[in-house]
OpenMM code with the backbone's topology and positions (N, CA, C; nanometers):
from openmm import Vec3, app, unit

residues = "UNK UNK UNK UNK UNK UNK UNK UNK UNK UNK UNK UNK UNK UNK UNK UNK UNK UNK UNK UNK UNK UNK UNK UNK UNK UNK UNK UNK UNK UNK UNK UNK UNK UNK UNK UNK UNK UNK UNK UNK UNK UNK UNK UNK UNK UNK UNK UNK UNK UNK UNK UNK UNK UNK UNK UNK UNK UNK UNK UNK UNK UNK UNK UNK UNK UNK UNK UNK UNK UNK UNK UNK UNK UNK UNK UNK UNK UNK UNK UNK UNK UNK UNK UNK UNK UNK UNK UNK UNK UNK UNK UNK UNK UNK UNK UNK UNK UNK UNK UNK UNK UNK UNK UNK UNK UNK UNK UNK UNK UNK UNK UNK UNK UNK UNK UNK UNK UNK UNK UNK UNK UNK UNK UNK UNK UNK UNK UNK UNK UNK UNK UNK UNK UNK UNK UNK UNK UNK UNK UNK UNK UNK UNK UNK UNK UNK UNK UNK UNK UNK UNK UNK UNK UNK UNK UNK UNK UNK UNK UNK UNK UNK UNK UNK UNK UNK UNK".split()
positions = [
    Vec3(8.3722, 13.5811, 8.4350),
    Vec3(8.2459, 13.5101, 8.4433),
    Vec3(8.2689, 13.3628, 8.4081),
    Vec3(8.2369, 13.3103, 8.4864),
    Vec3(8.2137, 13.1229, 8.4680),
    Vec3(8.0682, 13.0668, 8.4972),
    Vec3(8.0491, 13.0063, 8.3814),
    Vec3(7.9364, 12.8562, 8.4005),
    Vec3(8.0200, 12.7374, 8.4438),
    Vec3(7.9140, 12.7067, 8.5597),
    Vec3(7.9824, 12.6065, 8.6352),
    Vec3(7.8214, 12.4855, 8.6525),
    Vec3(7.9067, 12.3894, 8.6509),
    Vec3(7.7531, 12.2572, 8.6411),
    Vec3(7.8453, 12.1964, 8.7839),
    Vec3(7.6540, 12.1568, 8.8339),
    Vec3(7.7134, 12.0949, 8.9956),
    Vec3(7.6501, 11.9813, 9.0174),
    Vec3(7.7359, 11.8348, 9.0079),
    Vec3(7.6740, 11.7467, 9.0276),
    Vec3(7.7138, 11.6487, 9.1273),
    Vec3(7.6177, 11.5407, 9.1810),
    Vec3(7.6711, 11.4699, 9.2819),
    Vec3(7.5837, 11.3057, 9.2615),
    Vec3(7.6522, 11.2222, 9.3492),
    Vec3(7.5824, 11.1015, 9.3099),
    Vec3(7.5799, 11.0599, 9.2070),
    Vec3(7.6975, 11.0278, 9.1125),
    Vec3(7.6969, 10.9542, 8.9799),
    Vec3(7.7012, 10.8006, 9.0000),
    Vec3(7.7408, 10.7950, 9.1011),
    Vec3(7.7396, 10.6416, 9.0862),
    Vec3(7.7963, 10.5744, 9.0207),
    Vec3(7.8556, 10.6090, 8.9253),
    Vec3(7.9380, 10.5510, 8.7998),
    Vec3(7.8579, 10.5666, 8.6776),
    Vec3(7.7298, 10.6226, 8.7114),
    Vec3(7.6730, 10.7696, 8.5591),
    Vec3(7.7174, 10.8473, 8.5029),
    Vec3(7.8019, 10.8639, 8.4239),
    Vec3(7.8016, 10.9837, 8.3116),
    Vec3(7.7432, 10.9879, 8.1814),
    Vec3(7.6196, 11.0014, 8.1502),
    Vec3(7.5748, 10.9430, 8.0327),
    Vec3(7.5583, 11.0851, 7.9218),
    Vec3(7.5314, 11.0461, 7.8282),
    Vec3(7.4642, 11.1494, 7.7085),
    Vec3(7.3679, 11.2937, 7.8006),
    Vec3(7.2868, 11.2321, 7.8317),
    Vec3(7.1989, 11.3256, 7.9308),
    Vec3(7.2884, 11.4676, 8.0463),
    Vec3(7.3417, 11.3883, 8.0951),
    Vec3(7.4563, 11.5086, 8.1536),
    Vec3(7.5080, 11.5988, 8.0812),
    Vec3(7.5608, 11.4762, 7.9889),
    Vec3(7.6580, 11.5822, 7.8900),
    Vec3(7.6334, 11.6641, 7.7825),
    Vec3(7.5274, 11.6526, 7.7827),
    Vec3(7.4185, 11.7543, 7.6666),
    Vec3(7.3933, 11.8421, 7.8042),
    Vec3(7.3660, 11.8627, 7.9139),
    Vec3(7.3229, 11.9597, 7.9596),
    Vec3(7.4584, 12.0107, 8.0456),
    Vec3(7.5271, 11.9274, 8.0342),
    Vec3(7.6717, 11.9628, 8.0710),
    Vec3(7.7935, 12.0880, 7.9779),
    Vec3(7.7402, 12.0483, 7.8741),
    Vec3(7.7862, 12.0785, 7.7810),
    Vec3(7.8997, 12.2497, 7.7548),
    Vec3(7.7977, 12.3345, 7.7890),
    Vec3(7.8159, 12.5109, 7.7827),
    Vec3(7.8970, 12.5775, 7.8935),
    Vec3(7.9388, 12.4269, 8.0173),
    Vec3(7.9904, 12.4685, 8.1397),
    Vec3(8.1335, 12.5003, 8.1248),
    Vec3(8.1931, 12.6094, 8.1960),
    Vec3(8.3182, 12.5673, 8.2221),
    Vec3(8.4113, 12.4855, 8.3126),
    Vec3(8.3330, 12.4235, 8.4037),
    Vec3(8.3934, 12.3658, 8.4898),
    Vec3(8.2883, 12.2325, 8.5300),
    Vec3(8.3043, 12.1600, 8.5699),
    Vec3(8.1931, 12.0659, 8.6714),
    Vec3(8.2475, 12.0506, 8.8040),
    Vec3(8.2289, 12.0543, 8.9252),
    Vec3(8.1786, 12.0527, 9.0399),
    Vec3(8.0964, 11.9107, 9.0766),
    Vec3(8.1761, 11.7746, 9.1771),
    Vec3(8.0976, 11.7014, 9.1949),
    Vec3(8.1311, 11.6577, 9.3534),
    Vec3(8.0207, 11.6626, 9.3760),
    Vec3(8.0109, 11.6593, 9.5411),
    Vec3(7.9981, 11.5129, 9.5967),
    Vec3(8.0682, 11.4370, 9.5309),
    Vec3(8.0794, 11.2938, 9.6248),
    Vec3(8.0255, 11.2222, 9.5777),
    Vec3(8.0285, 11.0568, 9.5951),
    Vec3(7.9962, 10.9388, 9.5048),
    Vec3(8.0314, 10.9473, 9.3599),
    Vec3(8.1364, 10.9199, 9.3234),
    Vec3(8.1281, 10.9386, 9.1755),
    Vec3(8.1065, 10.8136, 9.1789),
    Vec3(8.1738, 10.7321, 9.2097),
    Vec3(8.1173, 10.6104, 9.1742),
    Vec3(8.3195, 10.4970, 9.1181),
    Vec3(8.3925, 10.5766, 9.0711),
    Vec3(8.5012, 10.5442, 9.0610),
    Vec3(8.6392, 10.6336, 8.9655),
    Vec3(8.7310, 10.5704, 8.9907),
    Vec3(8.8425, 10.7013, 8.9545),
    Vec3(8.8337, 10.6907, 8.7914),
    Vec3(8.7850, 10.6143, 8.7514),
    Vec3(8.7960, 10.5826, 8.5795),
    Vec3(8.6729, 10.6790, 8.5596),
    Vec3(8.5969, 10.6823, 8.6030),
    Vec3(8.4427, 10.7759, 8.5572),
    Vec3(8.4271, 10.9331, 8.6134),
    Vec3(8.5749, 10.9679, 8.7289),
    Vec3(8.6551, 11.1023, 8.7369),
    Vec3(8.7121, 11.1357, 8.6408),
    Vec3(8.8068, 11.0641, 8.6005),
    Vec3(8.8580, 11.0951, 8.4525),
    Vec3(8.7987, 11.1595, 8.3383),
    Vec3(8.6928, 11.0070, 8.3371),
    Vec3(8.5892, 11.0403, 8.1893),
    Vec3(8.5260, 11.2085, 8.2227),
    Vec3(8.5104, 11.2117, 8.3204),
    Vec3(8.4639, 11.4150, 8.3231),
    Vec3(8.4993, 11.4777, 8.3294),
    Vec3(8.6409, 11.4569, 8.3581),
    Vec3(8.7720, 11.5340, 8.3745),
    Vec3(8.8214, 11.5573, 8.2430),
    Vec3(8.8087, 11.4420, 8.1683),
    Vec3(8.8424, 11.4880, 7.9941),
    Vec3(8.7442, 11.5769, 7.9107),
    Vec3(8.6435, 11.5075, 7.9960),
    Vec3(8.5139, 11.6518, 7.9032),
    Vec3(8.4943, 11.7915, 7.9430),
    Vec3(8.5252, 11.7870, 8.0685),
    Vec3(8.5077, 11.9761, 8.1327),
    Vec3(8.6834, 11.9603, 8.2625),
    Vec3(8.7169, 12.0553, 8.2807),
    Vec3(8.7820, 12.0273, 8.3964),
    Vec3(8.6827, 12.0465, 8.5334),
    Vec3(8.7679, 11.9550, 8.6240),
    Vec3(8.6655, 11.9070, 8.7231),
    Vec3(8.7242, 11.9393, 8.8199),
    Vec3(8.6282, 11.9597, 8.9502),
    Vec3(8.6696, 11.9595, 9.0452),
    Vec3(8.5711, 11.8983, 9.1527),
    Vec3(8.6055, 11.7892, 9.2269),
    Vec3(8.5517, 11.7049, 9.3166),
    Vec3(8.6065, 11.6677, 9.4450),
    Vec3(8.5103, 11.6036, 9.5406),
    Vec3(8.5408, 11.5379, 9.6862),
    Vec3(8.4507, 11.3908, 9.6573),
    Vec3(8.5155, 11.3382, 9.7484),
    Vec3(8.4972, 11.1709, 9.7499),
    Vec3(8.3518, 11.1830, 9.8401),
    Vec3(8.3057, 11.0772, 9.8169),
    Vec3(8.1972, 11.0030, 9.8530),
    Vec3(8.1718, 10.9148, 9.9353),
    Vec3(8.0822, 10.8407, 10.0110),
    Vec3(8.0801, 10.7616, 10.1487),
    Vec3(8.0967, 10.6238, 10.0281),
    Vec3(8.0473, 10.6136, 9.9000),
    Vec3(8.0970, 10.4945, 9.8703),
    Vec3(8.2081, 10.5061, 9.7745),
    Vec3(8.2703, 10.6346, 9.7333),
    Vec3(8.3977, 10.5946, 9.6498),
    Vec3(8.5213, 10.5021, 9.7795),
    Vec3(8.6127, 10.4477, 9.6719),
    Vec3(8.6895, 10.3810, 9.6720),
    Vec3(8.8372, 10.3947, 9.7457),
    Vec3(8.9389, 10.3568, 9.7841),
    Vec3(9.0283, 10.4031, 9.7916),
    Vec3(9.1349, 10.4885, 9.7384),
    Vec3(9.1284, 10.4102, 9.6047),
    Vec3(9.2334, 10.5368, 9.4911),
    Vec3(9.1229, 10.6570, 9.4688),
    Vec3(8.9729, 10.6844, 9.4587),
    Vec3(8.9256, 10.7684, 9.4610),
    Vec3(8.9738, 10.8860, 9.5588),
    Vec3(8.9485, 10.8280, 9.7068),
    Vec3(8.9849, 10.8865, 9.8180),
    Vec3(9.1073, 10.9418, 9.8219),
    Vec3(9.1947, 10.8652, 9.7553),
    Vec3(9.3342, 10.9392, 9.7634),
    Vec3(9.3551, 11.0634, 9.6737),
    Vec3(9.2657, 11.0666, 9.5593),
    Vec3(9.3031, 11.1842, 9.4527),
    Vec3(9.2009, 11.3071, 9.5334),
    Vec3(9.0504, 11.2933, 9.5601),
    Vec3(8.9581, 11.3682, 9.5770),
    Vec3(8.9367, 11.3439, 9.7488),
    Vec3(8.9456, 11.4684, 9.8259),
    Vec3(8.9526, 11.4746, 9.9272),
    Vec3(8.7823, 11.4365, 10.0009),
    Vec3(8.8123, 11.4330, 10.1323),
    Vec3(8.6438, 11.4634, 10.1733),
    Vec3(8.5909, 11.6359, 10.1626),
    Vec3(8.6726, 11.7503, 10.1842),
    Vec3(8.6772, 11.8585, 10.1969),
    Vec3(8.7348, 11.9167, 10.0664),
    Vec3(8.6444, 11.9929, 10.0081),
    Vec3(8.7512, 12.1098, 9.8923),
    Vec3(8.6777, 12.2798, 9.9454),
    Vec3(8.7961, 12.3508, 9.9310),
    Vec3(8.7237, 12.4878, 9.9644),
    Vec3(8.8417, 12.5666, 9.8504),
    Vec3(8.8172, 12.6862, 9.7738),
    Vec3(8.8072, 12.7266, 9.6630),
    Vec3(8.7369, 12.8567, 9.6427),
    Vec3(8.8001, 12.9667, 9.5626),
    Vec3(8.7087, 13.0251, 9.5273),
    Vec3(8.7012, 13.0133, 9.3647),
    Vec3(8.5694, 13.0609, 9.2924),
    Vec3(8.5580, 13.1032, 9.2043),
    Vec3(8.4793, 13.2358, 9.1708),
    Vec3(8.5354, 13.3106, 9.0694),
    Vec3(8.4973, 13.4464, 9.0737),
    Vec3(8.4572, 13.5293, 9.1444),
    Vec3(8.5284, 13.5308, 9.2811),
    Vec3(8.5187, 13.6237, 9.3931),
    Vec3(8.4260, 13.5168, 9.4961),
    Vec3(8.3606, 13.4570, 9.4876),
    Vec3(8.3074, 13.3642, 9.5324),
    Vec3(8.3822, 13.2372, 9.6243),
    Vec3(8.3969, 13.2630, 9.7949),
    Vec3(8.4188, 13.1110, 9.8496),
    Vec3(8.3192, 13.0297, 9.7868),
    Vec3(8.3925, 12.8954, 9.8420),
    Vec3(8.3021, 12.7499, 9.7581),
    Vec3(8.3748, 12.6997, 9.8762),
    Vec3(8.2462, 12.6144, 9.9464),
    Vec3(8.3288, 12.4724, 10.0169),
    Vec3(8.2172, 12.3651, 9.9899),
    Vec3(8.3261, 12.2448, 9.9383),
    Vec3(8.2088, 12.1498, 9.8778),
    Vec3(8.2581, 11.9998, 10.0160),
    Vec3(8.1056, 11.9337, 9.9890),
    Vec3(8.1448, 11.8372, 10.0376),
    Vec3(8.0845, 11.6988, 10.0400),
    Vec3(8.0623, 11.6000, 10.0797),
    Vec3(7.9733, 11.4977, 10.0756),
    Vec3(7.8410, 11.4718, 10.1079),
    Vec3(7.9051, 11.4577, 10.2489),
    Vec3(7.8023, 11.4341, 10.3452),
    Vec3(7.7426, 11.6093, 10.4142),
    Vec3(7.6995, 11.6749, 10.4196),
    Vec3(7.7208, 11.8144, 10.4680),
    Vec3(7.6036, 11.8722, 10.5288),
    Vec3(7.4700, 11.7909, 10.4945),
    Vec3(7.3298, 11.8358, 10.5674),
    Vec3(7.3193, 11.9337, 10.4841),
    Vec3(7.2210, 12.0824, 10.6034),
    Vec3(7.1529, 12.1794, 10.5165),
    Vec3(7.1107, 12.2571, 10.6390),
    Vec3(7.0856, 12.3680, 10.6189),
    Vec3(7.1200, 12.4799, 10.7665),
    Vec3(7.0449, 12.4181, 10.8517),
    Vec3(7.0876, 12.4506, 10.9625),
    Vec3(7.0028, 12.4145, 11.0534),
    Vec3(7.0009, 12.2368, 11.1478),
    Vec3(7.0740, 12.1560, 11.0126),
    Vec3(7.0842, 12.0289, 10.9805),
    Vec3(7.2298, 11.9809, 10.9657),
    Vec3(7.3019, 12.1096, 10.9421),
    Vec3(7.4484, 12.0818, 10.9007),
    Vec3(7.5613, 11.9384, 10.9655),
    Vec3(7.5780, 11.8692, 10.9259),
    Vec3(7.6657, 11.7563, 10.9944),
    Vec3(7.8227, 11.7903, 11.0863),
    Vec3(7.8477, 11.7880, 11.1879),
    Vec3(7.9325, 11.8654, 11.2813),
    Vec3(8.0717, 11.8647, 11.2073),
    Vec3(8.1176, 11.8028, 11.1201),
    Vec3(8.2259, 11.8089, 11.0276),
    Vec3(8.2154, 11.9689, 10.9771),
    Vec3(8.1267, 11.9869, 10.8803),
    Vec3(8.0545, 12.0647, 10.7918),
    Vec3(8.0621, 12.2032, 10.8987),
    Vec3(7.9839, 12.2180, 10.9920),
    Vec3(7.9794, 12.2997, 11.0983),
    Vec3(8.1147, 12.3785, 11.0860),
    Vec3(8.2274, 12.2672, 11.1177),
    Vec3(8.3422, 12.3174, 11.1588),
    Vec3(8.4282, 12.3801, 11.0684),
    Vec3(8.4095, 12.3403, 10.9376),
    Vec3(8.4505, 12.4058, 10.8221),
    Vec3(8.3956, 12.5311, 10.7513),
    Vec3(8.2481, 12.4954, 10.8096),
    Vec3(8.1916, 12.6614, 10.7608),
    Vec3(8.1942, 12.7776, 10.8212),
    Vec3(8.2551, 12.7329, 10.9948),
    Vec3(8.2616, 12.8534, 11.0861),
    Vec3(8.4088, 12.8773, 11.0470),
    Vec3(8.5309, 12.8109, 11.0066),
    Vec3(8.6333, 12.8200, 10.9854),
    Vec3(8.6805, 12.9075, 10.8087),
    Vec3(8.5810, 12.9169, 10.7486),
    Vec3(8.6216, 12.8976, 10.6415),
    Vec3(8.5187, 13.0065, 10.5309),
    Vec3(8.4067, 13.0566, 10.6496),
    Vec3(8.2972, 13.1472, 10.5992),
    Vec3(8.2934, 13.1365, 10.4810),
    Vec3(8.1920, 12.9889, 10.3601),
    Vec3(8.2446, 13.0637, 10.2152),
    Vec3(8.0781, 13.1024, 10.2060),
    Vec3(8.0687, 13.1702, 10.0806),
    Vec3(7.9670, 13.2109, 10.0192),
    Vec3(7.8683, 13.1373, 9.9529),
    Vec3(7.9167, 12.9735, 9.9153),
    Vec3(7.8240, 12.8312, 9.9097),
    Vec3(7.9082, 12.7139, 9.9442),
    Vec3(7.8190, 12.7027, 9.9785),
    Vec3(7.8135, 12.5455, 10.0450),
    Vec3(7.7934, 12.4272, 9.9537),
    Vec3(7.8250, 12.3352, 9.8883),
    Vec3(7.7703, 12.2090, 9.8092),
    Vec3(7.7762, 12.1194, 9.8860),
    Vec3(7.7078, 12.0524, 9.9105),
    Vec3(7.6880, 11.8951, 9.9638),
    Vec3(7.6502, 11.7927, 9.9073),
    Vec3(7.5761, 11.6895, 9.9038),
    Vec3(7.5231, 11.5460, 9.7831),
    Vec3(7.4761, 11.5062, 9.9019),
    Vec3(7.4800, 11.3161, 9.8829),
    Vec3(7.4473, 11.2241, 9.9743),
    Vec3(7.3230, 11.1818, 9.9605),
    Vec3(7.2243, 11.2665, 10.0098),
    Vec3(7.0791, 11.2742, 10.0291),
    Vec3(7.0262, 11.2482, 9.9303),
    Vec3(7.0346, 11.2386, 9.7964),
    Vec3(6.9540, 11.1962, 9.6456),
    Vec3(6.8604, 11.3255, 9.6610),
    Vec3(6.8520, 11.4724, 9.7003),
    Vec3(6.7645, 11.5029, 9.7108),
    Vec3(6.8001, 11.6655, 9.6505),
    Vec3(6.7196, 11.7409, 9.6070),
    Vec3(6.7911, 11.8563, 9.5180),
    Vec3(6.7227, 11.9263, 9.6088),
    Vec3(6.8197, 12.0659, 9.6870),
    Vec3(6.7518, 12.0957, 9.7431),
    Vec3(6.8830, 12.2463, 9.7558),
    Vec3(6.7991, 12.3539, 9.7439),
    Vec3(6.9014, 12.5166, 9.7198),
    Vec3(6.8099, 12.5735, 9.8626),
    Vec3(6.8676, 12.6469, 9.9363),
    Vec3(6.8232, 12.7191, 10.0985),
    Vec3(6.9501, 12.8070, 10.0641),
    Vec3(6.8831, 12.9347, 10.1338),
    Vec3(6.9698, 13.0126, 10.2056),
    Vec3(6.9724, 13.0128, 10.3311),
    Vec3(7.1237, 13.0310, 10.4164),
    Vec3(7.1218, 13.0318, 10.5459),
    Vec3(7.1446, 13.1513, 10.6336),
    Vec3(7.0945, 13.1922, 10.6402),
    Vec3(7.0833, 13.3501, 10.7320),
    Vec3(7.2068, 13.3313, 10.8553),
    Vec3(7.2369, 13.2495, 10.8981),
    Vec3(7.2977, 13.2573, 11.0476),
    Vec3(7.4280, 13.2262, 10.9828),
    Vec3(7.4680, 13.1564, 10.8777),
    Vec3(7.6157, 13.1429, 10.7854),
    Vec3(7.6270, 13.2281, 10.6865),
    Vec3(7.5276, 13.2908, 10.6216),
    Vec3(7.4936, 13.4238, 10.5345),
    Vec3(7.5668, 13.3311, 10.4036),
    Vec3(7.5220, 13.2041, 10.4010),
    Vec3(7.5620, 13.1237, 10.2286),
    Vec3(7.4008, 13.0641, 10.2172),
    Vec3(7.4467, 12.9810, 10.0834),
    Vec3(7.3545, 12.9495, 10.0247),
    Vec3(7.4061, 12.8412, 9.9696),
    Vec3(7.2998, 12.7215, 10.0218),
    Vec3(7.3330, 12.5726, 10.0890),
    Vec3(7.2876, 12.4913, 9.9482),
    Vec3(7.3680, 12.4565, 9.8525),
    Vec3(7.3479, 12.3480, 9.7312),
    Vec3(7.3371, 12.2322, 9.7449),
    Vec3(7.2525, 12.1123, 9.7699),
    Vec3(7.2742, 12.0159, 9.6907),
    Vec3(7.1779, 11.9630, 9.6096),
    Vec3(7.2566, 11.8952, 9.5188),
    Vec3(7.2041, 11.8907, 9.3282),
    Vec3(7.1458, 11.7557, 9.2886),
    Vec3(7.1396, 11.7061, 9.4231),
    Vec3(7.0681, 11.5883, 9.4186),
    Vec3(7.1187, 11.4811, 9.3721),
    Vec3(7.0731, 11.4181, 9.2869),
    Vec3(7.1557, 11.2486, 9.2431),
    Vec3(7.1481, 11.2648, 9.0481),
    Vec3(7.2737, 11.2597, 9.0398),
    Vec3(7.2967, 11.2897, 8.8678),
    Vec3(7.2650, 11.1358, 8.8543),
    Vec3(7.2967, 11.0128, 8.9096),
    Vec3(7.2992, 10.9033, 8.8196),
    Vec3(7.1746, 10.8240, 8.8432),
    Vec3(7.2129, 10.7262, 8.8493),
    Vec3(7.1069, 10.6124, 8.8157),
    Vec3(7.0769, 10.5337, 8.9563),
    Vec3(7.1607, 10.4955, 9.0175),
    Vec3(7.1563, 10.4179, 9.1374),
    Vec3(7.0768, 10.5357, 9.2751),
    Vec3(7.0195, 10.4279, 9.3311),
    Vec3(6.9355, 10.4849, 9.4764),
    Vec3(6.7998, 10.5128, 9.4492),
    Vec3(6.7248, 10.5265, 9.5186),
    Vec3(6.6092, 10.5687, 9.5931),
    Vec3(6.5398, 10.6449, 9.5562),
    Vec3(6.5796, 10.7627, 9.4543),
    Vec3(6.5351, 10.8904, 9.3422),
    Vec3(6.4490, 10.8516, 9.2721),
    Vec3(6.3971, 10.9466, 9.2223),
    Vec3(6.2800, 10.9061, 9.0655),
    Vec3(6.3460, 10.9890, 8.9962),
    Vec3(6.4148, 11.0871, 9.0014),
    Vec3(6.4409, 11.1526, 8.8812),
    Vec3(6.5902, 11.2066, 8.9154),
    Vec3(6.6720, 11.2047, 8.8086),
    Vec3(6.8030, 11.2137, 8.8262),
    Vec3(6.7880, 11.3899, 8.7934),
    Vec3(6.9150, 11.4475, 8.8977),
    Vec3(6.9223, 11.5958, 8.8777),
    Vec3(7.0423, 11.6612, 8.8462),
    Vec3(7.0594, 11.8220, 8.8312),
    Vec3(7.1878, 11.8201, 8.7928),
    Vec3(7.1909, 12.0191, 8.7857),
    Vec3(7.2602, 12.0847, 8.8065),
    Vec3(7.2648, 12.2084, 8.8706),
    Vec3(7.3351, 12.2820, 8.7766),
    Vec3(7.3474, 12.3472, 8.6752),
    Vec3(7.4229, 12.5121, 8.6329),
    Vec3(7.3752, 12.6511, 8.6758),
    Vec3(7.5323, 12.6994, 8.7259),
    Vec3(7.4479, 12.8590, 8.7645),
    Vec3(7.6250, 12.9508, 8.6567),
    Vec3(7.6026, 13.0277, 8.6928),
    Vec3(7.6752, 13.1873, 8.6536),
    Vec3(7.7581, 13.2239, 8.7630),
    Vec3(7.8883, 13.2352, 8.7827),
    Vec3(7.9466, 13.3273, 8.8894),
    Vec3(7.9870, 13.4353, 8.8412),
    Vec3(7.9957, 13.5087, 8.8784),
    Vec3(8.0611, 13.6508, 8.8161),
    Vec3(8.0854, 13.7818, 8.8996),
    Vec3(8.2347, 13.8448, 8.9570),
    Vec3(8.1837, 13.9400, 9.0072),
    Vec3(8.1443, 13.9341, 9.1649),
    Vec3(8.1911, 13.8126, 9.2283),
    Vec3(8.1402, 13.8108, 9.3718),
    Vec3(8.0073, 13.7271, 9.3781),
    Vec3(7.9601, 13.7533, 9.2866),
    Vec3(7.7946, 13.6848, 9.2661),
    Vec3(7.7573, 13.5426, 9.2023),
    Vec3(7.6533, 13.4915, 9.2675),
    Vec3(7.6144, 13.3682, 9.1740),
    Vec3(7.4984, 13.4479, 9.1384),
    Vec3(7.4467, 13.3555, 8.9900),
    Vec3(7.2891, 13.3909, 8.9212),
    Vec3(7.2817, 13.2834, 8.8480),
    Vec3(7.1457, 13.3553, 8.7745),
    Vec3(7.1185, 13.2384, 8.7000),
    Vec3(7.1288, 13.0584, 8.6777),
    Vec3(7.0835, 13.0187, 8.8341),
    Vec3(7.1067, 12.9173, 8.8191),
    Vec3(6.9774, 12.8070, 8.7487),
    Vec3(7.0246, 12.7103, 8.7432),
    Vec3(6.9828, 12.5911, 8.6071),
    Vec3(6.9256, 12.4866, 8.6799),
    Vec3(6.7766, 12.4478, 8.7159),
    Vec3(6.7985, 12.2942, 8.7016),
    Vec3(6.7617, 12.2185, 8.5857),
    Vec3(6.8333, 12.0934, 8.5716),
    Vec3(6.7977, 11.9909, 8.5234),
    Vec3(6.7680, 11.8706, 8.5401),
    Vec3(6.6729, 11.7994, 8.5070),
    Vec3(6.5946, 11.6898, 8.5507),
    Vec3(6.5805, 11.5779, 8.4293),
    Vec3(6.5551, 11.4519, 8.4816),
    Vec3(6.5509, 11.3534, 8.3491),
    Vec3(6.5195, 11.2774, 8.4728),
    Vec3(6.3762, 11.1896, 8.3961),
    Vec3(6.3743, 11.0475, 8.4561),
    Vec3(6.4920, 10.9221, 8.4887),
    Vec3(6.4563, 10.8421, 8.5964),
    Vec3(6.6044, 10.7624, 8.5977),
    Vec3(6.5731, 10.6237, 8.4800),
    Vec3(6.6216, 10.5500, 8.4252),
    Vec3(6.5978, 10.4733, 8.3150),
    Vec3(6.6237, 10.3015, 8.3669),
    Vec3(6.6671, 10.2433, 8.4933),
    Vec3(6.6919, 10.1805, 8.6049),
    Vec3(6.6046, 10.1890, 8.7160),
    Vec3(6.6066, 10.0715, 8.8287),
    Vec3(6.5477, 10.0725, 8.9285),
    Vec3(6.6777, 10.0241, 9.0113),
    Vec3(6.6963, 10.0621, 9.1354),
    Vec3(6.7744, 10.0462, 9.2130),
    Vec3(6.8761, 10.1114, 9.2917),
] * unit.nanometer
topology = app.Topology()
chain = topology.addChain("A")
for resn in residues:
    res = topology.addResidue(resn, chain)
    for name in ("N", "CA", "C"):
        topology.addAtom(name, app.Element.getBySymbol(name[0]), res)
């Protein structure tokens, strides 16, 4: 059994707020934009991490954290990714990796927008956790823990906090 926290859009956010609700995880999960390879680190020293790059990370970002990660945890495929849509919506990259790669969830970011679907025609269940940091278009910064265990996800978590910035 693993607690796993799923976040995306840091922007170069990692603040107190995350990491109090970050805290109980065993792993973090971040689906693109971190924002830079020094603020991968910083989460990488607090939980081990596992991430894909972002439409605005950097080059040395890009080189450590792929656009594509696929993975399982606890019986569970995982394919995470950036840019990735949402059934129905899926971005033709995304498409090609999920018909290739059948996992059991999907993570995506990008969108600032928190939003969990199941997809009947891919038989997963489509994550993204919206915008953990501060930067963009959001009113409220978000942030995702669930339970794997056993083949299964449960118990999943949101968390929410006003953003403390405009921009």
């Amino acid at each position: 059994m693993k607690k796993i926290g799923i976040i995306s859009d840091t922007h170069g956010c990692f603040d107190e707020r995350l990491r109090e609700f970050l805290k109980e995880v065993d792993e973090i999960w971040h689906a693109g934009d971190i924002g830079s390879l020094e603020l991968a680190d910083r989460i990488a020293a607090f939980k081990p991490l596992r991430a894909v790059c972002g439409n605005i990370d950097g080059g040395m970002t890009r080189r450590v954290y792929p656009p594509f990660l696929s993975f399982e945890c606890e019986g569970v495929r995982v394919l995470m990714t950036h840019i990735g849509g949402y059934p129905r919506r899926y971005d033709p990259r995304a498409v090609q990796q999920i018909q290739t790669l059948h996992p059991k969830l999907f993570i995506s970011g990008h969108s600032h927008i928190l939003k969990v679907m199941y997809d009947p025609v891919y038989e997963l269940l489509a994550v993204n956790p919206g915008a953990a940091g501060e930067y963009g278009f959001h009113k409220v910064r978000t942030a995702i823990r669930m339970v794997f265990d056993r083949g299964g996800m449960h118990d999943m978590e949101v968390g929410e906090w006003p953003r403390q910035s405009v921009g």
